[in-house]
C-alpha positions, -999 to +999 in steps of 0.1 A: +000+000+000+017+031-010+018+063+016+022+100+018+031+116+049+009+151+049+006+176+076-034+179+089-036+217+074-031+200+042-061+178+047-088+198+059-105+227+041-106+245+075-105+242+115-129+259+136-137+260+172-170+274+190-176+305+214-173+305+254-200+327+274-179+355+286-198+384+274-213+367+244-241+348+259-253+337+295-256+297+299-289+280+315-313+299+292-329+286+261-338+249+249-305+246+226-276+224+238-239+238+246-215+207+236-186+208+256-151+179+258-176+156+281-208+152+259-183+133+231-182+098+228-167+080+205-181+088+170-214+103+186-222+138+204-246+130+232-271+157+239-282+148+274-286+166+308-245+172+310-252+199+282-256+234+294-286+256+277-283+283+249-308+305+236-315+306+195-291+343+195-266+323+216-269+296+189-265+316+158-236+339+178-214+304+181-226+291+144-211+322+128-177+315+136-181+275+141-200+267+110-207+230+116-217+209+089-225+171+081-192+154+082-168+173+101-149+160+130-149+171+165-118+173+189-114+187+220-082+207+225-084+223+256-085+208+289-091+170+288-073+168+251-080+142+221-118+136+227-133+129+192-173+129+182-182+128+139-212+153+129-235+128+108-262+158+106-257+195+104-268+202+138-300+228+144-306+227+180-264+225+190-232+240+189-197+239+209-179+254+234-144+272+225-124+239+238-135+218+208-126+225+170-142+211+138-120+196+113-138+196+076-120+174+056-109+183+019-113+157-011-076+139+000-094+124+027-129+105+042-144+116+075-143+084+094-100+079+080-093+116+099-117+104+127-091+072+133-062+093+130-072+120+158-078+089+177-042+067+175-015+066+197+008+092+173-019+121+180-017+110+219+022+112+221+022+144+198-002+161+220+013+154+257+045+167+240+028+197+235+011+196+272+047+194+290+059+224+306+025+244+294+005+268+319-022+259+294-032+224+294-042+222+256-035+223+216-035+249+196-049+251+165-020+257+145+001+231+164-030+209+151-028+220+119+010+205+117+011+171+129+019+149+103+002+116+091+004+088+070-021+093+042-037+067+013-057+067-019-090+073-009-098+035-015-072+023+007-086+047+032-119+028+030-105-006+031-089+006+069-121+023+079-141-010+078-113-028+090-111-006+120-151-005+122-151-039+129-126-045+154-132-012+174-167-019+177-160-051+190-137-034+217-158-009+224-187-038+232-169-051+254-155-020+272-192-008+276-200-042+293-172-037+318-184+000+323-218-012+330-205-040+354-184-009+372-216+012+373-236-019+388-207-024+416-206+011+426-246+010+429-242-016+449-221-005+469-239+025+477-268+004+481-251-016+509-238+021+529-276+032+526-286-004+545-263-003+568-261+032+578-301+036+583-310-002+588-280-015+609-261-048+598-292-069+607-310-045+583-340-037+608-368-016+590-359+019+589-381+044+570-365+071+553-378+100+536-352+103+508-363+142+491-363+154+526-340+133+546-366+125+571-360+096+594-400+083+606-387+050+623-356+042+641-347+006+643-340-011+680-328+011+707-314+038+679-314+071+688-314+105+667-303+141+666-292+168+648-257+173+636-250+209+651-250+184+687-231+157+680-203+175+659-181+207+661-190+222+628-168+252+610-162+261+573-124+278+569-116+305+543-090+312+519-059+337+530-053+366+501-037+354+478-021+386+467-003+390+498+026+367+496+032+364+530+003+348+539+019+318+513+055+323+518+074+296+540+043+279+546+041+257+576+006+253+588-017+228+559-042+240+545-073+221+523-094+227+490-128+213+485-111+192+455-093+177+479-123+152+495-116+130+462-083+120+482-114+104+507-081+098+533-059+129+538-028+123+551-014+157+529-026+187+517-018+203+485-011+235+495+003+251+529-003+289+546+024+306+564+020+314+604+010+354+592-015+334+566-033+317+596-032+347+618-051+371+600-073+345+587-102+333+599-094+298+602-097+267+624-068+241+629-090+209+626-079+182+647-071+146+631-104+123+622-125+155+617-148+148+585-142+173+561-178+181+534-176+198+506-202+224+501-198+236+468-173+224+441-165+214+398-184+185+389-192+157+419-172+169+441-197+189+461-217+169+491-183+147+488-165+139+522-132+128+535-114+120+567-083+144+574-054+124+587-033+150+599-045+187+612-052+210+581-072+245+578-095+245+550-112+267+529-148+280+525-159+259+504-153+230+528-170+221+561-154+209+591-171+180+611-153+171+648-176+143+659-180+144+699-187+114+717-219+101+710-209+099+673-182+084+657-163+100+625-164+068+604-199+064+608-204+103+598-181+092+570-207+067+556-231+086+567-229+111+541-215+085+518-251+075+523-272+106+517-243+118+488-275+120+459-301+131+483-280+162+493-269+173+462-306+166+447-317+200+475-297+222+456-302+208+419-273+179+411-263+203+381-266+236+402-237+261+409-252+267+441-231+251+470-248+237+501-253+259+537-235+251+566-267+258+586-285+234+560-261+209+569-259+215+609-297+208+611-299+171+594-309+150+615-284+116+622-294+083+632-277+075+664-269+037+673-243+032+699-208+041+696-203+001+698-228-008+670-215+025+651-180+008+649-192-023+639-211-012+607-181+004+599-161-027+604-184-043+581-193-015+554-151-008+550-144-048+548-175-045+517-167-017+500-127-024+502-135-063+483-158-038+457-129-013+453-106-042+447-131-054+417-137-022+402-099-013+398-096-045+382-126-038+357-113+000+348-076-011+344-089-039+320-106-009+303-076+011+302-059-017+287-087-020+257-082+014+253-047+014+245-052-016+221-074+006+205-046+033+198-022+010+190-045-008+165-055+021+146-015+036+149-009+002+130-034+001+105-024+043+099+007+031+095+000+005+067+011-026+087-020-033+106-041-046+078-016-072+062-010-083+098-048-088+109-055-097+070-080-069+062 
């Protein structure tokens, strides 16, 4: 099979990328769709509830400098890099974010033939080189416009494109059955910290009023009350961040609501100097406090960790020092527990964080201390074995991934389809 090497400018009749609000438009209005890096998958755009809104003027202001049409290929440059979706219609009702561009190929090449080649392991290797040592995690247009490829006759180019169909689809199968299976383990899981949290191990009936998180039975000899009285509750702040001596020589640790994804502390990401602290309004919390996020990107707010080692924290983050009649792990779960319900009283897609009063006031089912332990003996020997499963399933995924680059870097490459015999 004979090949040309050809840089992507020569390829495409022209790159174009979409508009971001600033002062152009105002998101959450409207009935049109905003298509950002997360709503692409695979060949597809998915126009679901992860899409922001736009209003028609929005819609025509991004179109004017986007121009999407049937065919062209979409590829996020900016943030989580090399995300790929193919237009099949000329969209009416959607249009993308500044973080994606539209390739529009010319005659030398087919949609689906560029579609493999923004997906193979050369584009990943070309673009990290790009990332390293960048304030900017992304790639820019032009640096797009010269990475080189191996290019065929337009026939050839078909012959790999159903070669690839085929065995990509049949990857992808069975990467969405091991995604399912992950989703299924981690419902499970939360299904046992709900049982076990508000039923106890022996799963006595417990009724629980899940839209206003309600408790109308306890089970046994349970008890209840609020969280203001069985917890020292404080949110921290953030220290100027134009005055550098409230960050130079840090010594005292200090916490961002990002950091509850850690679910353990034992470090913080950032540290405040002594003057920082001082003329701060913060809180040194002690070890085993339960730290909430109240606001935060993505699912990180009504998140919690355990801090293992005394950290400030900022005010996006909520404090939790459990006194004696409750027992941090438990709270731990607890939240674990009501994670959907909490985010559900603010809207699940809302920018608005959750109140510290709001969260003072629920009210906690209270076994003893004992029995507290002992679900939490049981719910971290559970969800450890679950962990342990679900690591397994995504690195298997990761793996198909990568056989997926590698296949269509070989088949690009002109050796892939005399080895496999397409």
């Amino acid at each position: 099979m004979q090949k040309t090497e050809m840089k992507i400018k020569h390829l495409v009749q022209s790159i174009n990328t979409g508009l971001n609000p600033r002062s152009n438009f105002v998101l959450g209005e409207g009935t049109n769709y905003y298509v950002t890096t997360k709503n692409l998958d695979g060949k597809k755009v998915v126009l679901d509830d992860r899409c922001d809104n736009i209003t028609d003027l929005a819609l025509r202001k991004i179109n004017a400098r986007s121009d999407l049409k049937a065919g062209d290929v979409l590829f996020s440059g900016i943030g989580t890099i090399g995300r790929t979706a193919i237009i099949r219609e000329t969209p009416t009702n959607w249009n993308i974010s500044e973080s994606l561009y539209s390739l529009r190929p010319n005659a030398k090449i087919c949609t689906d033939f560029l579609f493999y080649i923004l997906n193979g392991n050369k584009m990943e290797d070309y673009y990290l080189h790009y990332q390293t040592g960048s304030a900017q995690k992304g790639l820019r247009i032009e640096d797009l416009k010269n990475f080189k490829t191996n290019i065929f006759d337009i026939s050839t180019q078909k012959r790999v494109v159903a070669f690839l169909n085929t065995k990509i689809n049949a990857v992808d199968e069975t990467i969405n059955k091991e995604q399912n299976a992950i989703q299924e383990l981690m419902d499970y899981k939360d299904i046992i910290i709900k049982e076990s949290v508000f039923h106890g191990i022996k799963k006595e009936k417990l009724v629980v009023n899940q839209c206003s998180l309600e408790i109308s039975k306890l089970p046994g000899s349970w008890t209840k009350d609020k969280l203001v009285r069985l917890a020292y509750c404080k949110s921290g702040s953030t220290p100027d961040r134009n005055n550098s001596k409230y960050w130079d020589n840090p010594t005292i640790n200090w916490m961002a609501s990002g950091e509850v994804n850690k679910e353990f502390v034992y470090e913080t990401d950032e540290k405040i100097s002594d003057i920082g602290f001082k003329n701060t309004s913060l809180r040194i919390h002690p070890i085993n406090t339960v730290m909430l996020a109240l606001n935060g990107q993505g699912k990180t707010k009504g998140m919690v960790a355990i801090i293992k080692i005394p950290t400030a924290c900022n005010q996006s983050l909520l404090g939790m020092t459990c006194y004696n009649r409750l027992h941090f792990r438990y709270l731990f779960y607890y939240f674990k527990a009501v994670y959907k319900t909490l985010r559900s009283q603010v809207g699940d897609k809302s920018r608005e964080g959750l109140s510290g009063d709001f969260i003072k006031s629920l009210i906690i089912p209270l076994p003893a201390v004992e029995e507290q332990i002992q679900i939490c003996d049981f719910l971290d020997k559970k969800c450890d074995l679950i962990n342990k499963i679900i690591d397994l399933k995504k690195q298997k995924v990761e793996k198909l991934k990568e056989y997926k680059k590698s296949l269509i870097y070989e088949c690009i490459e002109g050796e892939g389809l005399i080895r496999y015999g397409g």
